[in-house]
C-alpha positions in Angstrom: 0.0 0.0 0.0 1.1 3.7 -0.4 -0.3 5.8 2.2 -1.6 9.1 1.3 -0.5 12.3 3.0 -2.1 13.1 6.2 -2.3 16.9 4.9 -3.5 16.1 2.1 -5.6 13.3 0.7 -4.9 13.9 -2.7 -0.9 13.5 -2.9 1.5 11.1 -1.3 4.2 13.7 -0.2 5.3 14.4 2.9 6.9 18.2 3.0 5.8 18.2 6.1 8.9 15.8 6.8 11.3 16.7 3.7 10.4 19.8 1.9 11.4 20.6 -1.8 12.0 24.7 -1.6 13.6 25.0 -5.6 13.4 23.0 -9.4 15.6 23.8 -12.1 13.8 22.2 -15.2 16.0 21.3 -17.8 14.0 19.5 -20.5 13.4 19.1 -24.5 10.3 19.1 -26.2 9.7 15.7 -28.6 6.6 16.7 -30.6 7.3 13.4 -33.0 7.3 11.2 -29.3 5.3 13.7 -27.2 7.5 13.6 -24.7 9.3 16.2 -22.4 12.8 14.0 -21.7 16.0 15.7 -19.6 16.0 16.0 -15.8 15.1 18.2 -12.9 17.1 19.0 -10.0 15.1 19.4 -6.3 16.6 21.1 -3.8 15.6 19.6 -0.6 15.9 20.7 3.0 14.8 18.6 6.1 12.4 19.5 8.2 12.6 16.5 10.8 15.8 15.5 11.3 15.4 12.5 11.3 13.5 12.3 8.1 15.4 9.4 5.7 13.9 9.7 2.4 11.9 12.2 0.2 8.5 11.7 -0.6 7.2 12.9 -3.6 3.7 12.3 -6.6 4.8 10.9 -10.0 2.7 9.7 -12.6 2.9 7.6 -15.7 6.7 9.3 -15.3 9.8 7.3 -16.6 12.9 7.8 -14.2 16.1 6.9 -15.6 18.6 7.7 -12.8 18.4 9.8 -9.2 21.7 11.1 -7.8 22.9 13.6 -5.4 24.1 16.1 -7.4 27.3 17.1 -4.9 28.9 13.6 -4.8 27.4 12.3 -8.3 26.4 9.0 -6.3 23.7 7.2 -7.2 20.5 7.5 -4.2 18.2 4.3 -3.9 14.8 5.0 -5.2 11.5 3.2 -6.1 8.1 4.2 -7.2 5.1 2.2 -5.2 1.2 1.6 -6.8 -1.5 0.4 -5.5 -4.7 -0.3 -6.8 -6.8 1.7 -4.4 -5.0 5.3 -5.0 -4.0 4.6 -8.5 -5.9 7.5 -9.3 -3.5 9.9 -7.9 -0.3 8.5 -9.3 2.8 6.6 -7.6 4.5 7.6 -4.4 8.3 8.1 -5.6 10.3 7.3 -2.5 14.3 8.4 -2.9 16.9 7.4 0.1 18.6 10.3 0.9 21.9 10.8 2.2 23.4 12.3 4.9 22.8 15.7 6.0 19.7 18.4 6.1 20.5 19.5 2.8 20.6 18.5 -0.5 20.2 19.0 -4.3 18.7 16.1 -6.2 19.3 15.4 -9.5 16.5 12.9 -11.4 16.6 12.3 -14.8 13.4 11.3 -16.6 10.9 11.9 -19.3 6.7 12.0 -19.9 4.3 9.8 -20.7 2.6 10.6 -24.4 -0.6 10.3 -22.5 0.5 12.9 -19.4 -3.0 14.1 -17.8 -1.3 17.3 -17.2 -0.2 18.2 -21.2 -2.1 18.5 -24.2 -0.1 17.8 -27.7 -2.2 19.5 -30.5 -1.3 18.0 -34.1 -1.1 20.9 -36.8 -4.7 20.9 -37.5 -6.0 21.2 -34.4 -4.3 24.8 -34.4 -5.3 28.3 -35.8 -2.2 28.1 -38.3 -2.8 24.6 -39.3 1.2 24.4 -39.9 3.0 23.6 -36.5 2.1 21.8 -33.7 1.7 22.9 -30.5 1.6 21.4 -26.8 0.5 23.4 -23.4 -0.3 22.3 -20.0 -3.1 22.6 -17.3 -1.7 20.9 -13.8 -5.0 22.4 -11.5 -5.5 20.3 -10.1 -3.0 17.1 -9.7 -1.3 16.8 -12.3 1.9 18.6 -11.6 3.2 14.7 -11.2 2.4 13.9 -14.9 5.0 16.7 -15.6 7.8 16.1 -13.2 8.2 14.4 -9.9 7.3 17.2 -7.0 5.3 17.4 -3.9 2.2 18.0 -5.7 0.1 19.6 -3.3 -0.8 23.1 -2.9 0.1 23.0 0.8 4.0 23.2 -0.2 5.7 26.2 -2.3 8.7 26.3 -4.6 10.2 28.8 -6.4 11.9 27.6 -9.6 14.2 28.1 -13.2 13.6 26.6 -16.1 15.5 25.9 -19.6 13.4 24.4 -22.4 14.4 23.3 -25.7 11.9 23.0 -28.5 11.9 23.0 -32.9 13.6 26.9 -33.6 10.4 27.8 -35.5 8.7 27.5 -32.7 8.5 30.0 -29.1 8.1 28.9 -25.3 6.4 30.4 -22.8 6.0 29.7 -18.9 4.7 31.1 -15.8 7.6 32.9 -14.5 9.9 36.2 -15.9 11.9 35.4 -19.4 15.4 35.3 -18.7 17.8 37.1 -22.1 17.2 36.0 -25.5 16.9 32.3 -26.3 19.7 30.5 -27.3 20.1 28.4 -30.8 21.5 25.5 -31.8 21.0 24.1 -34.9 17.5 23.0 -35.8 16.5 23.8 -31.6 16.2 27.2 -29.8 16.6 27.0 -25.7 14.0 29.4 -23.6 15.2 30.3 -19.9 13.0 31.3 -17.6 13.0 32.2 -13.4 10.2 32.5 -11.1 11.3 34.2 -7.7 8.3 34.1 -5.7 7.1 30.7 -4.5 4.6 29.0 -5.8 2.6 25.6 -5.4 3.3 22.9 -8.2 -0.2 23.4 -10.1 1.2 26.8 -10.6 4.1 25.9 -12.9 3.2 26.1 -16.1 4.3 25.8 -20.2 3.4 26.4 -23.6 5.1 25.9 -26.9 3.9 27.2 -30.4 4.1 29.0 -32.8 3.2 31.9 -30.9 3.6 35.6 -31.6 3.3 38.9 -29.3 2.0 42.2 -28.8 2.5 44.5 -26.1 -0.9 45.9 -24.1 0.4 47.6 -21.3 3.2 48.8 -19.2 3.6 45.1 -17.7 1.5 43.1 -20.0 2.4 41.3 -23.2 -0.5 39.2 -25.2 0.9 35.9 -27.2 -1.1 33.8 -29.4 -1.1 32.3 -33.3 -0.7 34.8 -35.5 -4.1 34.2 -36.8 -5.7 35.7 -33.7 -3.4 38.1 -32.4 -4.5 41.6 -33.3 -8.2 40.2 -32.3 -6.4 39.6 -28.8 -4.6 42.5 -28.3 -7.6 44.4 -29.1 -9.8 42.3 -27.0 -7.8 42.5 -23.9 -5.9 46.0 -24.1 -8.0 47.3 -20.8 -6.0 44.5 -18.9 -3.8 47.3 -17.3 -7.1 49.0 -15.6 -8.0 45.6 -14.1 -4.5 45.7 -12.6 -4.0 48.6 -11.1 -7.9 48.7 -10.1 -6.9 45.5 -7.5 -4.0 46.5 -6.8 -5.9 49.5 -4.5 -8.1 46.7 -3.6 -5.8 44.1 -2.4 -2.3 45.6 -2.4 1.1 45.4 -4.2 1.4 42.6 -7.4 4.3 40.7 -6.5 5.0 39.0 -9.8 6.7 41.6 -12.3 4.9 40.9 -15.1 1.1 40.2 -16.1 0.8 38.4 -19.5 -1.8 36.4 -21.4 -1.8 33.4 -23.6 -4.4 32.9 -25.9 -4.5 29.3 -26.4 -6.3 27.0 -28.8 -10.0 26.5 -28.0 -9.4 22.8 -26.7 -8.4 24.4 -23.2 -10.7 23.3 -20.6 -11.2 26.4 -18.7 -11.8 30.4 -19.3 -8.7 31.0 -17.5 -6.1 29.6 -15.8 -4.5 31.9 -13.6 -1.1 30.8 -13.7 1.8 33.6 -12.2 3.1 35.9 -14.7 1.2 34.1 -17.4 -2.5 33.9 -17.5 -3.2 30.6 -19.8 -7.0 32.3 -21.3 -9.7 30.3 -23.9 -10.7 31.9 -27.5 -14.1 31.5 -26.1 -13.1 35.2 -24.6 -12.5 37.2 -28.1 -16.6 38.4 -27.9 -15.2 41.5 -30.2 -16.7 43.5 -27.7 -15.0 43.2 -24.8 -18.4 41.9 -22.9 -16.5 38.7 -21.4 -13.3 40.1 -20.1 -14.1 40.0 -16.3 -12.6 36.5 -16.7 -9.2 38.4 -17.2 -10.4 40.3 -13.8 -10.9 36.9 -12.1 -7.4 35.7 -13.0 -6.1 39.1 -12.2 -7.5 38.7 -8.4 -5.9 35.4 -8.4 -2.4 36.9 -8.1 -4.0 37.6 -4.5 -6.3 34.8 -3.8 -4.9 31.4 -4.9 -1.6 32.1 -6.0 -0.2 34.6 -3.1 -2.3 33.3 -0.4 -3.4 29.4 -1.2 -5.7 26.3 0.0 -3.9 24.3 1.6 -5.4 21.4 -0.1 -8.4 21.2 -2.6 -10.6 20.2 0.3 -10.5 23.8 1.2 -11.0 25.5 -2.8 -13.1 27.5 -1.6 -10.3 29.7 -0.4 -9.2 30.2 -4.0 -12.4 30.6 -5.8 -15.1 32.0 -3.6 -12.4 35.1 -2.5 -11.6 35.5 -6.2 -14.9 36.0 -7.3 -15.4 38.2 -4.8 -12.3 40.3 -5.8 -13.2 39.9 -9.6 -16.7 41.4 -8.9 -15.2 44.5 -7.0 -12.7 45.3 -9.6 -16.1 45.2 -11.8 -17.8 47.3 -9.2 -14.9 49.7 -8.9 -14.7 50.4 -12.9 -18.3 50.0 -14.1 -20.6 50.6 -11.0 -22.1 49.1 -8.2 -25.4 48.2 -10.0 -23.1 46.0 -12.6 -21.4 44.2 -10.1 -25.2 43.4 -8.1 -26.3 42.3 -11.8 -22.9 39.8 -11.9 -23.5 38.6 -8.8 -27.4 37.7 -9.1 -26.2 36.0 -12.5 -23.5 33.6 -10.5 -26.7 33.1 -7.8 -28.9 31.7 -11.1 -25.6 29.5 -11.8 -25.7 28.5 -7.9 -28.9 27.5 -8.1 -28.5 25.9 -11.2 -25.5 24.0 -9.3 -27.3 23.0 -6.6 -30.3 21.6 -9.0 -27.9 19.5 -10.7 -25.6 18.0 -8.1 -28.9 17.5 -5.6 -29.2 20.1 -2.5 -28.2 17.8 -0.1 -25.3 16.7 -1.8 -21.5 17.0 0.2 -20.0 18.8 -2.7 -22.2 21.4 -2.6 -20.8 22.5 0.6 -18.3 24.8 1.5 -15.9 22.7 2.7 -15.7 19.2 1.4 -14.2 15.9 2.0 -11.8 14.5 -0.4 -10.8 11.1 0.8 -10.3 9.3 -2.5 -11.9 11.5 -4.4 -10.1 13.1 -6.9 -10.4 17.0 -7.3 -11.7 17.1 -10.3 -14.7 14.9 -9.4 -15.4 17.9 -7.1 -15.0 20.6 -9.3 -18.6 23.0 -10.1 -19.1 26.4 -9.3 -19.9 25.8 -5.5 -16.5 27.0 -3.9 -16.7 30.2 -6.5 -20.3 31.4 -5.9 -21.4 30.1 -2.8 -17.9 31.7 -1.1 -18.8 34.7 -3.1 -21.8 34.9 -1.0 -20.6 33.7 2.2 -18.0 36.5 1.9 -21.0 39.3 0.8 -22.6 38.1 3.8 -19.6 39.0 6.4 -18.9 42.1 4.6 -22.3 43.0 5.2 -22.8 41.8 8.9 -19.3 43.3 10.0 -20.0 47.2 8.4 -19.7 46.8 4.6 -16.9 47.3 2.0 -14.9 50.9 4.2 -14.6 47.8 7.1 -14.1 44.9 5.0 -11.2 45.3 2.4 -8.8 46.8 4.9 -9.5 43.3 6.2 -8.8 41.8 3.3 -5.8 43.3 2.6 -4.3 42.6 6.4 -5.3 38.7 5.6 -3.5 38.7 2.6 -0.4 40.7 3.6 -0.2 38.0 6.4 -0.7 35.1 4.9 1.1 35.9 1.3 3.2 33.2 0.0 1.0 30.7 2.4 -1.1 27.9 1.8 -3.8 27.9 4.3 -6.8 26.0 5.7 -10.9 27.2 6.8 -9.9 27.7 10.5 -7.2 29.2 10.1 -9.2 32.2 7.6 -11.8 31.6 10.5 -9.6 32.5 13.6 -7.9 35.3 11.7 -11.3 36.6 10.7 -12.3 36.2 14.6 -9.5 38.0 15.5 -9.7 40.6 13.7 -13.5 41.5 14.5 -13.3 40.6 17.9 -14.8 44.2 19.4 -18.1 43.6 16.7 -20.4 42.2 18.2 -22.0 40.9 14.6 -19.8 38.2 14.8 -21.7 36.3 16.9 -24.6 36.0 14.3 -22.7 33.5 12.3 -23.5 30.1 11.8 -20.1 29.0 10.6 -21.5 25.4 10.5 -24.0 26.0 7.9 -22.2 28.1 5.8 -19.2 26.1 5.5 -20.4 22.3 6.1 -23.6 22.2 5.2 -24.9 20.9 1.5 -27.4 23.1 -0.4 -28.0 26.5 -0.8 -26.7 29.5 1.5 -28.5 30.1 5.0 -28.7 33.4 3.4 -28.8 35.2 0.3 -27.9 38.7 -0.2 -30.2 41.4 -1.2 -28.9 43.0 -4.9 -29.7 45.8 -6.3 -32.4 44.6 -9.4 -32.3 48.0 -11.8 -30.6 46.2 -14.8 -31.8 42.9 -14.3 -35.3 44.7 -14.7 -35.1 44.9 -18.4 -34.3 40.8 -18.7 -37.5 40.3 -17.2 -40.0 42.6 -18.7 -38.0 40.9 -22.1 -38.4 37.4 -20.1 -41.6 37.7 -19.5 -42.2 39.3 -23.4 -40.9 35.8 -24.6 -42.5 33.2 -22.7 -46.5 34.9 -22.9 -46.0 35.6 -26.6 -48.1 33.2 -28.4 -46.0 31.1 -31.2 -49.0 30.3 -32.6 -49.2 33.9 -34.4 -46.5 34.3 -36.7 -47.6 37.1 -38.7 -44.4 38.8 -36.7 -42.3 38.5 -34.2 -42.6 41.1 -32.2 -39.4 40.4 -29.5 -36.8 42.4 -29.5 -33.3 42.2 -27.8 -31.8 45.1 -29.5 -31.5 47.5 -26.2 -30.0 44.6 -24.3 -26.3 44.8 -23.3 -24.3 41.4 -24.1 -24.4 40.8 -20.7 -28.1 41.1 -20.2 -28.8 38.8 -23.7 -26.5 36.1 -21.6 -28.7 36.7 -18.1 -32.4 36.6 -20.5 -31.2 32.9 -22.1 -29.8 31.4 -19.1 -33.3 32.5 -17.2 -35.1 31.2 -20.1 -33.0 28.0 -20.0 -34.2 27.6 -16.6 -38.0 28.2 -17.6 -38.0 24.2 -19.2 -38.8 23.6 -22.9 -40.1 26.4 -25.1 -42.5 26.1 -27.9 -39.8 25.0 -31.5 -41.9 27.9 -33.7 -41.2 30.2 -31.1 -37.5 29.6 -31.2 -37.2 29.1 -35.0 -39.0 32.5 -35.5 -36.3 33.7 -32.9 -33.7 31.9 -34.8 -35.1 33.5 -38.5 -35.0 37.0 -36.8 -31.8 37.1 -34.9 -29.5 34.3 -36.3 -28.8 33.2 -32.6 -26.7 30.1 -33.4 -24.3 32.4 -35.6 -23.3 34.8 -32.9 -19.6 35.8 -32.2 -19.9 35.7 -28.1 -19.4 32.3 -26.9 -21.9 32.5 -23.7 -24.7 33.8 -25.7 -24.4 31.1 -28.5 -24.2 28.2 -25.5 -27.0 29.4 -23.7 -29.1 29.3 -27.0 -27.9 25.7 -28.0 -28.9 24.4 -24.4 -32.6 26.2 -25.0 -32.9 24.3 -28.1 -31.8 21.1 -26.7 -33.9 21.4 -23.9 -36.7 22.4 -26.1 -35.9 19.2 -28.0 -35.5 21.0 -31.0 -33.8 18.7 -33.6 -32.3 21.5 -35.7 -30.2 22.9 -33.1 -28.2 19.4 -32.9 -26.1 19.6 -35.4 -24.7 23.0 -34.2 -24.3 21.6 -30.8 -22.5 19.1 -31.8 -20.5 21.4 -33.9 -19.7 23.7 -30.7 -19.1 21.3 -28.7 -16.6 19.8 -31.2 -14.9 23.1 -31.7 -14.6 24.5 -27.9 -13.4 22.8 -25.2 -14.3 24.9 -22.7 -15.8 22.6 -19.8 -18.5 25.6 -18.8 -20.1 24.9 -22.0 -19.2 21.0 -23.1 -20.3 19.7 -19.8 -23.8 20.8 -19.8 -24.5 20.8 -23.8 -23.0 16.9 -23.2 -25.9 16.7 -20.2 -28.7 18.0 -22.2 -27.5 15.4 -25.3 -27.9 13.0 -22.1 -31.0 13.4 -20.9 -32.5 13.3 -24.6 -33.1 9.6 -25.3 -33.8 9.9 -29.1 -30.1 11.9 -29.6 -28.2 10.1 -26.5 -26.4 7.6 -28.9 -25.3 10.4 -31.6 -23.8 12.5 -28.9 -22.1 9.6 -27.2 -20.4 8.6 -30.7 -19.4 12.2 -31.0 -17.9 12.3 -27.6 -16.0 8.7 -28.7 -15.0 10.4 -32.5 -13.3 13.5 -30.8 -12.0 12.7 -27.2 -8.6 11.8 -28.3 -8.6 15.6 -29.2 -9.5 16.7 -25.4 -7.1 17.3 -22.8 -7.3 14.4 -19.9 -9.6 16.8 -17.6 -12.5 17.6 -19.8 -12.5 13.5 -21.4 -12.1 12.5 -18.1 -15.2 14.7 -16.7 -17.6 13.9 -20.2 -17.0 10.2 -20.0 -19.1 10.6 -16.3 -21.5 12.9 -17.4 -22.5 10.3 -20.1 -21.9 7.5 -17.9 -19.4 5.7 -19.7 -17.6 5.1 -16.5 
């Protein structure tokens, strides 16, 4: 058997005992073998004394040799499986020798089928010419990568040297260090990141990428095909910045860049230090979907500068990021915005909650992870039930003037951290010790109890009014007289058009002449924003409407943005007379996915 760590039930390291504190990377990139192959060196301190042997997470990983790299000696080592926790890899157990200190040198390469990297043939990319691989190790899968003490609960700071075809450019999450160096048919990137971060955090991408600069400390990279769109897109990026910075404090990490990936990423953004890794889905043409950059922003705070100290406590990350993200909204477009994002992530709660049942464990708080494996846990719980539960104190202890010189005490104190609920609790106690408000809370609902929040907040309504009157336009119109259709959604803003479909998704099956008129009027399934064009496919799927399958299928196909496959995947699900079609789409084009979203489809149509 390999035990599982007792801070974390998700890895098998012990930093606890034997702490890694620094990686040099020095690898190659074989996009014939798919393969990263060179070595990494650890440098290793004890903690215990008399601690023997390093602990750390591999996976599917090939080690060739470990060796202390003062004397050159060889050090005993052996990766140990079982059946039980095979989900989260192999525990990697090296001897060490003698002394407190140490730098270890392990020389391996990466599985073609790494959960943590994504290898993208030519034609899966905007160019169509040169391949291109990135990564996404949020949540475990650091260890498909390199061997490490996977586990947000330990911090590294690290360097990097990696080699890949000339024509083609690296990028990582950490500063660029001088030009790169070439050799023949290869060019070698360096890179250095200073300020310690947990192994999810490290980060790559290679490709034939090119760059624009969009601020003062921001540089945008993508194919060539879609650059000017994202420089465009994303050239308020400096505002966000420097709008949470007087929220939350200094930014620690030199630069803020953006990647622009291909639209098989998983996620809208991942917020990765110095490098924010960010989906297609984004380039609306208008701008209406860049508070995701403003989420990843306020990640340089919560997440990556004060961190969960496992996933059991994501929360930590998520719901205090969402919180941040809305207040940057707040402070640049208005309080009335930011109540109008925050009732639309309640109608996403709910929705949530529906799905996952209300009395559910992983629609609390707080969760249990005891061989589960993160990803299994993953929904939009710890973002927008913590953004309540963090409304709610700010509220109760005086509003914002009170609150966010709270916030930015907790995060000057526990920056470079990784942290658990009590510990946020008792500082929070602390801290409000002479309000007498404090006494209200019922920490035991809020943070371990399934279902929805003991209490919701009251937001300001004013442009959520307009939705409903046009709501309420839609569903009394009778289909029935199609002389004209007299609905209208000119005088919405984007973001209202998103809030109107995702209400009328959640009003059940609609009328089909109702929605082709709709469709004949508007062109809905044509649209350039991503989140209006999902929330129309799901009401036409929900509807049953057989004409909107083949552009589902399509979108799905194209993005894979787990926000939109996931449920489009559902509804295929729950419609008997489509289920088998969307199943032998999922089989056709999941060797196209990364692991996470294939992984995460295969349960939501119950292949596994």
């Amino acid at each position: 058997m390999a035990p599982l760590s007792p801070n974390d039930p998700n890895s098998f390291s012990r930093p606890d005992l034997v702490v890694v504190k620094h990686m040099k990377f020095v690898l190659g990139a074989d996009f014939k073998e798919k393969i990263f192959s060179g070595y990494v060196e650890l440098t290793v301190e004890k903690i215990v004394d008399s601690a023997d042997e390093l602990v750390l997470d591999t996976q599917e990983l090939h080690i060739q040799s470990v060796s202390d790299k003062a004397t050159g000696a060889a050090l005993q080592h052996e990766q140990v499986n079982d059946e039980k926790n095979k989900v989260f890899g192999s525990k990697m157990i090296i001897k060490l020798p003698a002394g407190n200190k140490f730098v270890i040198k392990i020389d391996y390469k990466t599985s073609p089928s790494a959960t943590g990297l994504q290898w993208l043939l030519p034609a899966q990319t905007a160019g169509k010419v040169h391949p291109y691989v990135f990564s996404q190790f949020q949540a475990i899968a650091a260890r498909s990568f390199v061997p490490c003490q996977d586990t947000p609960s330990a911090k590294i700071t690290y360097e990097a040297e990696i080699s890949c075809p000339k024509e083609l450019k690296v990028v990582m999450s950490a500063i660029p260090v001088g030009d790169p160096i070439e050799n023949d048919s290869v060019k070698m990137y360096s890179f250095k990141q200073k300020v310690p971060v947990q192994s999810y955090l490290i980060a790559l991408a290679i490709g034939a990428l090119e760059s624009r600069k969009i601020g003062p400390r921001s540089t945008v990279h993508a194919e060539k095909e879609i650059i000017e769109e994202s420089a465009k897109e994303f050239a308020d990026t400096e505002t966000q910045l420097k709008t949470a910075e007087d929220i939350c404090g200094p930014y620690v990490w030199g630069i803020y860049d953006l990647l622009v990936l291909p639209p098989s990423f998983p996620f809208g953004g991942m917020e990765n230090p110095c490098l924010t890794f960010v989906t297609p889905t984004l380039l609306a043409g208008d701008r209406s979907l860049v508070n995701v950059i403003g989420h990843e922003i306020a990640h340089s705070w919560t997440g990556n500068l004060v961190t969960n100290v496992n996933f059991e406590h994501f929360w930590l990350n998520e719901g205090f990021t969402v919180f941040i993200e809305r207040k940057i909204l707040g402070r640049l477009h208005g309080e009335k915005v930011l109540d109008f994002a925050a009732y639309g992530g309640l109608t996403t709660l709910k929705d949530t909650v529906k799905q996952l049942g209300e009395l559910n464990p992983l629609t609390s708080l707080v969760v249990k992870l005891d061989g589960v494996h993160p990803d299994d846990s993953f929904s939009s719980i710890p973002y927008e039930k913590g953004y309540v539960f963090l409304r709610y104190l700010e509220k109760l202890v005086g509003g914002p003037s009170v609150f966010e010189p709270f916030l930015r005490k907790y995060f000057d104190t526990y920056k470079y951290k990784s942290i658990s609920t009590d510990v946020f609790k008792k500082f929070f106690l602390d801290y409000f010790a002479a309000n007498a408000a404090v006494k209200e809370i019922d920490w035991e609902t809020w943070l371990y109890k399934p279902g929805m929040p003991p209490v919701i907040p009251d937001y300001d309504k004013s442009i959520l009014d307009l939705v409903t009157k046009k709501k309420e336009e839609f569903l009394n119109w009778n289909s029935e007289r199609r002389a004209n259709f007299p609905f209208s959604i000119d005088e919405l803003s984007s973001e209202q058009k998103i809030q109107l479909l995702h209400e009328i998704v959640n009003s059940g099956p609609q009328p089909i002449p109702k929605l082709q008129m709709w469709e004949h009027t508007w062109n809905m399934s044509k649209v350039q924003n991503a989140e209006i064009k999902f929330a129309w496919l799901r009401i036409g799927l929900i509807s049953k409407w057989k004409d909107i399958v083949q552009p589902a299928l399509d979108f799905v196909n194209d993005v894979g943005r787990m926000k939109y496959t996931r449920p489009i995947y559902r509804d295929f699900y729950a419609w008997e007379e489509v289920r088998p079609q969307a199943i032998e789409n999922f089989n056709r084009h999941k060797k196209f996915m990364m692991h996470v979203s294939a992984f995460t489809l295969e349960k939501d149509l119950h292949l596994k």
